[in-house]
BAZA-127309 format. One line per 2 residues: their letters; for each residue z negated, y, x of C-alpha. Coordinates in steps of 0.02 Angstrom, whole numbers, plus 50000, padded with zeros to 5 digits. Layout:
<recs>
A	Z:Y:X ~ ...
</recs>
This chain:
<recs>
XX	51215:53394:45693 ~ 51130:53382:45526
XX	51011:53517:45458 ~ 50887:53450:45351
XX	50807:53582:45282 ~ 50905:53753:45331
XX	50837:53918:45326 ~ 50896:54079:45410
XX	50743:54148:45522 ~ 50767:54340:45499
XX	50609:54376:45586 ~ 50694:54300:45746
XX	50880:54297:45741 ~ 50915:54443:45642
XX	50952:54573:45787 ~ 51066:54427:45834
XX	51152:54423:45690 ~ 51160:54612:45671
XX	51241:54594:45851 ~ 51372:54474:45821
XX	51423:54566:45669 ~ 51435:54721:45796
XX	51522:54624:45930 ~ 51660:54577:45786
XX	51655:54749:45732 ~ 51697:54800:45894
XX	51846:54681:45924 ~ 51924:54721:45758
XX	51900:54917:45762 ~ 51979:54900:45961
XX	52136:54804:45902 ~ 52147:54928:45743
XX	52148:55087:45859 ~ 52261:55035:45972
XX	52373:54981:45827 ~ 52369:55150:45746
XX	52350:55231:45932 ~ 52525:55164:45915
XX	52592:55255:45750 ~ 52526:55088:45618
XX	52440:55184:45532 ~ 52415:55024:45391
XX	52247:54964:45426 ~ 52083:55069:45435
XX	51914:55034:45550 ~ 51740:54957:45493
XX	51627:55103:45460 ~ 51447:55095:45437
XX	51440:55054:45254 ~ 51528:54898:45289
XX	51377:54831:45407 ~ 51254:54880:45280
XX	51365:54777:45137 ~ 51345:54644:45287
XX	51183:54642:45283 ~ 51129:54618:45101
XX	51263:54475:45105 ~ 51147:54398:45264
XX	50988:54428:45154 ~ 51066:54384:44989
XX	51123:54210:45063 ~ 50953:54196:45134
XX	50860:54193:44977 ~ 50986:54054:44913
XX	50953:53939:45058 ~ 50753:53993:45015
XX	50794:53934:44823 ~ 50866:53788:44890
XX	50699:53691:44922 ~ 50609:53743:44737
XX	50780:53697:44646 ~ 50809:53533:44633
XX	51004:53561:44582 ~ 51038:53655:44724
XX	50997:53541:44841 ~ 51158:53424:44840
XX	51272:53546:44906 ~ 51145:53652:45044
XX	51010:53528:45098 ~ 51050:53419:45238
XX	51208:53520:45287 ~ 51324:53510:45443
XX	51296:53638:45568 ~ 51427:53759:45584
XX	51487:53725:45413 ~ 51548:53841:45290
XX	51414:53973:45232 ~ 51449:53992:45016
XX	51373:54143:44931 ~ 51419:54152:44750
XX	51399:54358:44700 ~ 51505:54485:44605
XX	51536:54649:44624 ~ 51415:54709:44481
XX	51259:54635:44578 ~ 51312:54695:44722
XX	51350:54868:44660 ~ 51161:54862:44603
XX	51087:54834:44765 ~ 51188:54932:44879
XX	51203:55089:44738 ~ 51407:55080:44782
XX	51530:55081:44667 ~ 51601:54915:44629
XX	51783:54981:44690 ~ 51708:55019:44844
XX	51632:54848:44856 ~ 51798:54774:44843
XX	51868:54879:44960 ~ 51710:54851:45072
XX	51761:54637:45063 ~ 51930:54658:45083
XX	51903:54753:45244 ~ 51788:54608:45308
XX	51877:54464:45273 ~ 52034:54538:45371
XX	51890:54553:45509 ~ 51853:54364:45475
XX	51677:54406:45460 ~ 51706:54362:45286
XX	51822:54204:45307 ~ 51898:54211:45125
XX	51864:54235:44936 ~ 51861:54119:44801
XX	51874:54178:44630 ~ 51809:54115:44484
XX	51879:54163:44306 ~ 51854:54346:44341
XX	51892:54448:44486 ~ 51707:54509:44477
XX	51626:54329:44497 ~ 51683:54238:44656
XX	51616:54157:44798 ~ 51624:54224:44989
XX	51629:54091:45133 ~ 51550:54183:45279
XX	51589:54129:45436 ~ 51469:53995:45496
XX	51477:54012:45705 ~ 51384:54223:45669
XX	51240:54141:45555 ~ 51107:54047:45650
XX	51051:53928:45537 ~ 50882:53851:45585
XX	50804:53688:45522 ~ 50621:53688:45449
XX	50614:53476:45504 ~ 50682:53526:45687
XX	50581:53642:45786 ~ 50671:53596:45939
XX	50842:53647:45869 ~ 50914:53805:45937
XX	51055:53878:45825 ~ 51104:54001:45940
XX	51129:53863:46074 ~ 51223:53743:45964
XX	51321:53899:45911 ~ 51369:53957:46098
XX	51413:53745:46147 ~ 51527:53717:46007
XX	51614:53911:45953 ~ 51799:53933:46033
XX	51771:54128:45992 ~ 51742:54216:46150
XX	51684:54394:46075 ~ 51555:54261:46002
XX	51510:54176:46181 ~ 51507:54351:46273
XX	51378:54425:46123 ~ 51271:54266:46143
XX	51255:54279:46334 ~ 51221:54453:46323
XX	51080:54442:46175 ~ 50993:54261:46170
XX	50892:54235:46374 ~ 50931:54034:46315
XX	51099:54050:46308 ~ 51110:54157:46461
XX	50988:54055:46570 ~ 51091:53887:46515
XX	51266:53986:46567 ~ 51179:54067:46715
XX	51303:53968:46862 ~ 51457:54013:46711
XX	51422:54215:46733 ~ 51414:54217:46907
XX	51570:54148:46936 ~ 51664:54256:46813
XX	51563:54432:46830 ~ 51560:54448:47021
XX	51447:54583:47108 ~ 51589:54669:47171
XX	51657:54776:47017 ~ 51492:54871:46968
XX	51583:55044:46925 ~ 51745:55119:46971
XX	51666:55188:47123 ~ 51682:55029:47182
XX	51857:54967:47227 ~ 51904:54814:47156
XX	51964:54674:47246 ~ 52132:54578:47196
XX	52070:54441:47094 ~ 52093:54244:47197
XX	52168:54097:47116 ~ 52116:53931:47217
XX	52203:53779:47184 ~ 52062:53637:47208
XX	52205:53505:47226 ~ 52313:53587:47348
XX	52197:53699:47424 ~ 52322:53822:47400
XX	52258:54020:47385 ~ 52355:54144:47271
XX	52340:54328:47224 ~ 52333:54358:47057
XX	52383:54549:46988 ~ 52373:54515:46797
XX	52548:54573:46781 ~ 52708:54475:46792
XX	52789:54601:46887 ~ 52676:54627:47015
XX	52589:54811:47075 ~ 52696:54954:47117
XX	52647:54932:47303 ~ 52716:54756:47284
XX	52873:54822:47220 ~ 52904:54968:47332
XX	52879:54864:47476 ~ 53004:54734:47438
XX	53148:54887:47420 ~ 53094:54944:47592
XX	53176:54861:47755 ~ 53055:54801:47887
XX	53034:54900:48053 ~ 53106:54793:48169
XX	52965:54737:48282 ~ 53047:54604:48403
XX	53061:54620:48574 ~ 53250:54567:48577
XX	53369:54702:48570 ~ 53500:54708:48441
XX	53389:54589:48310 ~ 53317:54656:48144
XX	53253:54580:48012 ~ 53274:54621:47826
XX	53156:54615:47666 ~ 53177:54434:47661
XX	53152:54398:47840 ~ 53340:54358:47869
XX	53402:54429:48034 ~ 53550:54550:48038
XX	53643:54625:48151 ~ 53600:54792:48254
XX	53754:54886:48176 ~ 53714:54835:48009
XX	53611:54970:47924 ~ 53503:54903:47788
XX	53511:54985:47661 ~ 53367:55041:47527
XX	53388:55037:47317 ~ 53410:55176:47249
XX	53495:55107:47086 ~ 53435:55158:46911
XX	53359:55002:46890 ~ 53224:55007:47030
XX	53170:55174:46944 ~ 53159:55111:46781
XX	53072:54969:46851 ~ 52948:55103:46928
XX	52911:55197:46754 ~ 52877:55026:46672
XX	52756:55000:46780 ~ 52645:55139:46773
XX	52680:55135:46598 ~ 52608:54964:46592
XX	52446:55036:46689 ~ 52415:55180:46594
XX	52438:55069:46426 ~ 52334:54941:46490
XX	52190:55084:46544 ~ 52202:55171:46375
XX	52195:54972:46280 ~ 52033:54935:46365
XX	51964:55112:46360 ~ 51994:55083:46168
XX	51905:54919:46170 ~ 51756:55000:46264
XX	51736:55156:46154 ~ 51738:55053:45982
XX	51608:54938:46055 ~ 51508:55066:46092
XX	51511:55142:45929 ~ 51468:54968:45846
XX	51318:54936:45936 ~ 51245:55112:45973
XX	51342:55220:45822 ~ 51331:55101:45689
XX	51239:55231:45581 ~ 51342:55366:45604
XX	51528:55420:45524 ~ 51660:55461:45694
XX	51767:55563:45666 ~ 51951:55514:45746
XX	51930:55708:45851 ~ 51794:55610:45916
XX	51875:55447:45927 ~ 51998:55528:46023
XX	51906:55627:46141 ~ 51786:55457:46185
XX	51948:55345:46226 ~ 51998:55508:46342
XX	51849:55496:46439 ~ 51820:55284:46432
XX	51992:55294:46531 ~ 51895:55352:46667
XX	51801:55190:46678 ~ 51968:55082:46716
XX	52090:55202:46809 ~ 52057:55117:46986
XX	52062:54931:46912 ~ 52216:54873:46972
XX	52240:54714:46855 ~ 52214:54646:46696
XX	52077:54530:46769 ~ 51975:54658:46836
XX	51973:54759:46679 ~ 51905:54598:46600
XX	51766:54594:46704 ~ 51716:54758:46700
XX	51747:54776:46504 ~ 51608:54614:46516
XX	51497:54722:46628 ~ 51490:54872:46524
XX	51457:54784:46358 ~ 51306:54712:46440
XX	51272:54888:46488 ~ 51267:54943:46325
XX	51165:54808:46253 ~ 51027:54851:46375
XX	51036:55017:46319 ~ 51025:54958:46113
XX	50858:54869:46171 ~ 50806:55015:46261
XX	50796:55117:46107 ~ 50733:54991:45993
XX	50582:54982:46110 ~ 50578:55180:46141
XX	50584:55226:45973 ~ 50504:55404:46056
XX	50683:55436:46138 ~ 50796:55535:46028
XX	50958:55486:46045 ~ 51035:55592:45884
XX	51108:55733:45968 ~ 51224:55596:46044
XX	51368:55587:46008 ~ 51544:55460:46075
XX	51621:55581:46186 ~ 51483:55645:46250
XX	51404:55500:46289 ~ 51550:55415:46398
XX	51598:55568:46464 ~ 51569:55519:46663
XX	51497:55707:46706 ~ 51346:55671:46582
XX	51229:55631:46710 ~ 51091:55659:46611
XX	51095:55560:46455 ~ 51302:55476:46482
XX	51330:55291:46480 ~ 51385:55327:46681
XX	51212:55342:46728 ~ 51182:55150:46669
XX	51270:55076:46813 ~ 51088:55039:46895
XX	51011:54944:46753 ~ 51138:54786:46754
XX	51110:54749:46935 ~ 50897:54773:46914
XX	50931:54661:46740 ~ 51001:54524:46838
XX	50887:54538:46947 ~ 50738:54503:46841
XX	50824:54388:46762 ~ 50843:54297:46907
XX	50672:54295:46937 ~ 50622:54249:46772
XX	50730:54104:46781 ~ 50651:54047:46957
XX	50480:54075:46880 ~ 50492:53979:46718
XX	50436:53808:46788 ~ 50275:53900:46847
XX	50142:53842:46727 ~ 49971:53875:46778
XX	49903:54058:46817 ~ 49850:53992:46991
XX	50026:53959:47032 ~ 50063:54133:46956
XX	49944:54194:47062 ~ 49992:54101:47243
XX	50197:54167:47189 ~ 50144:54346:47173
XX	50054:54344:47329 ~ 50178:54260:47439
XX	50340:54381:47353 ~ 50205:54528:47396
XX	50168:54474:47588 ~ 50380:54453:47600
XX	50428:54603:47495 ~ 50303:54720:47539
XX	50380:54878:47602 ~ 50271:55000:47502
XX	50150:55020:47345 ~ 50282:54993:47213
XX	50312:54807:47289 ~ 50092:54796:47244
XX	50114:54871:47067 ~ 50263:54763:47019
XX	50154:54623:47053 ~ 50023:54672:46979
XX	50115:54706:46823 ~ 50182:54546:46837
XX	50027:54448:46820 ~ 49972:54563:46689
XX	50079:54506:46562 ~ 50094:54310:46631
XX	49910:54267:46683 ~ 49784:54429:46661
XX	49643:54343:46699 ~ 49696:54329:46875
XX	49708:54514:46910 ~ 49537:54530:46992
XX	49591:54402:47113 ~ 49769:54473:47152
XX	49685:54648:47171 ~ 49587:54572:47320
XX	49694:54454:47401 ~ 49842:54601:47405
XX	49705:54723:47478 ~ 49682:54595:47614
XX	49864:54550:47636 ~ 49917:54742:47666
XX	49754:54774:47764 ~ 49829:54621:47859
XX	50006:54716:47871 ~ 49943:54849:47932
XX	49845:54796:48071 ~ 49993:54701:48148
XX	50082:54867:48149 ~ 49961:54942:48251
XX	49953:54822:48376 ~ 50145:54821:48384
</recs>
């Protein structure tokens, strides 16, 4: 895929860029605190002042792609580039330290940081350590093409990235990519794990070939029920007398007493395995927590008290998930979760969400104002999502119109069914309200007739 003429549309793709940069933010800051949550204490978190040194490296590269069409030298190297290809922005530290009013230590320090993200991909100097050249990494920059109108960047991004934090941001931000990867998400986020309320199902494994079904725990060593049961003998259910079976299904003899493990090693075996359960809880209640601080914290220095406190609580979220698996969906759930609540305060700008803080905010007895109390808005999401997807081949506002009567006349159950339509054709064909306002009167006049004659 050639780009022509390549500009970076800020007025559209910015909040997706922003995103991606938070979704990497996330990833890195999760594998750093669990590192440290460890005892390596050798590599620190991306704070706020490295998204803001982000984003004048977005704007500053967008001004050179901008310069790229009036100078005629520049033009070689940017017009008519590969897609995906590496993004160049020649700085130094001096300019930067100009815009961003930082120190030019703390600019260094600021790079560094990123390129062991790989946000920034590497550094090239030139002469000086304060001229050099960053390559930013190509699959978070949608590049757009003033020649192609048709030409998606976030789609080509999401067909040809290997990055899955990528993939997962894009389906969660872009309705495109989501709509395109629609059959994708319900296959591997299943209706089933909504909360923790919910009890998880053991994962299935089908073999297409063989048509063979397995069970699938996420651990090599299976659950501790799994292991407990194999160091207990069977209860000898047969109706001859004198036969018993052991663990194995091997019959022994009535005098034989079988007897149970009780060796050091089966209670080792025990403590490694709820060691490996409360590890794996506290890993993902890591991963949670630092997302949520990317995306709805950016602004903000955390403290690690409240670090702390935050993964405490997030363990809450993944105590009854019984496998890796499952804690992969769910982790996938609740960063949706949390990127319907970032677009619910960009459009509420009223709500005040600054007396919010980490720990507070996961802590599942918040029912007023916690991220618990979000478990309804991913199921209503994908919901209208689903009907936005059914709807998008409807053109006219007569077919609008005929749709929003016949889901009324099905649905109808009581007046919120008539003002969801209604609000419905509101924003897709207004001109059609009058009409809708009449036929619904008749259809419920209709409905309610029948019920009296019932």
């Amino acid at each position: 895929m050639i780009i022509q003429i390549p500009y970076i549309d800020t007025d559209n793709h910015f909040a997706a860029i922003m995103a991606l940069y938070d979704a990497k933010s996330a990833e890195y800051n999760g594998i750093v605190s669990i590192e440290r949550d460890n005892g390596d204490m050798t590599r620190n978190l991306l704070k706020s002042a490295h998204r803001e040194l982000y984003r004048e490296f977005i704007f500053s590269l967008k001004a050179r792609l901008s310069s790229s069409r009036y100078v005629f030298r520049d033009a070689p190297e940017l017009l008519q580039m590969k897609a995906l290809s590496a993004l160049i922005l020649p700085t130094n530290r001096k300019r930067l330290s100009e815009f961003t009013k930082k120190s030019e230590a703390t600019i260094y320090r600021l790079t560094e940081r990123l390129i062991d993200a790989k946000i920034i991909l590497k550094k090239v100097n030139h002469g000086t350590q304060r001229d050099y050249e960053l390559y930013l990494n190509p699959e978070m920059i949608p590049i757009s093409d003033y020649k192609n109108e048709e030409y998606n960047p976030l789609l080509f991004i999401l067909k040809n990235t290997t990055d899955i934090t990528i993939q997962q941001a894009l389906r969660s931000i872009c309705t495109p990519c989501s709509s395109i990867l629609n059959t994708l998400n319900k296959k591997i986020i299943t209706e089933n794990i909504q909360e923790h309320e919910v009890e998880s199902a053991v994962p299935i494994v089908i073999n297409e070939q063989s048509g063979t079904i397995n069970e699938n725990t996420g651990d090599s060593r299976g659950s501790l029920e799994d292991l407990i049961a194999l160091n207990m003998p069977k209860i000898n259910t047969s109706k001859k007398v004198g036969v018993m079976l052991n663990a194995f299904g091997v019959q022994i003899q009535q005098n034989t007493t079988p007897k149970i493990n009780t060796s050091g090693n089966y209670g080792q075996k025990l403590q490694d395995i709820r060691k490996n359960e409360e590890e794996r809880t506290r890993r993902y209640a890591i991963m949670l927590v630092e997302f949520v601080i990317s995306v709805l914290f950016s602004n903000r220095k955390i403290y690690k008290s409240e670090r702390e406190k935050a993964f405490k609580f997030s363990e809450y979220y993944f105590k009854d998930l019984n496998s890796i698996s499952s804690c992969e969906i769910a982790l996938e759930q609740y960063r949706e979760r949390v990127r319907l609540v970032q677009s619910y305060l960009e459009k509420n700008t009223a709500f005040n969400f600054d007396n919010i803080w980490p720990a507070h905010y996961m802590n599942p007895e918040n029912y007023s104002s916690g991220f618990i109390m979000t478990q309804k808005w991913l199921k209503k999401h994908r919901e209208y999502k689903e009907l936005q997807f059914k709807t998008r081949k409807i053109k006219t506002e007569q077919q609008m119109l005929s749709y929003a009567l016949k889901r009324l006349e099905q649905e109808y159950r009581n007046k919120s069914a008539f003002v969801y339509w209604r609000s419905y054709l509101l924003n897709k064909a207004p001109g059609k309200i009058q009409e809708y306002e009449h036929a619904a009167l008749a259809i419920l006049q209709n409905k309610s007739t029948n019920k009296q004659i019932v």
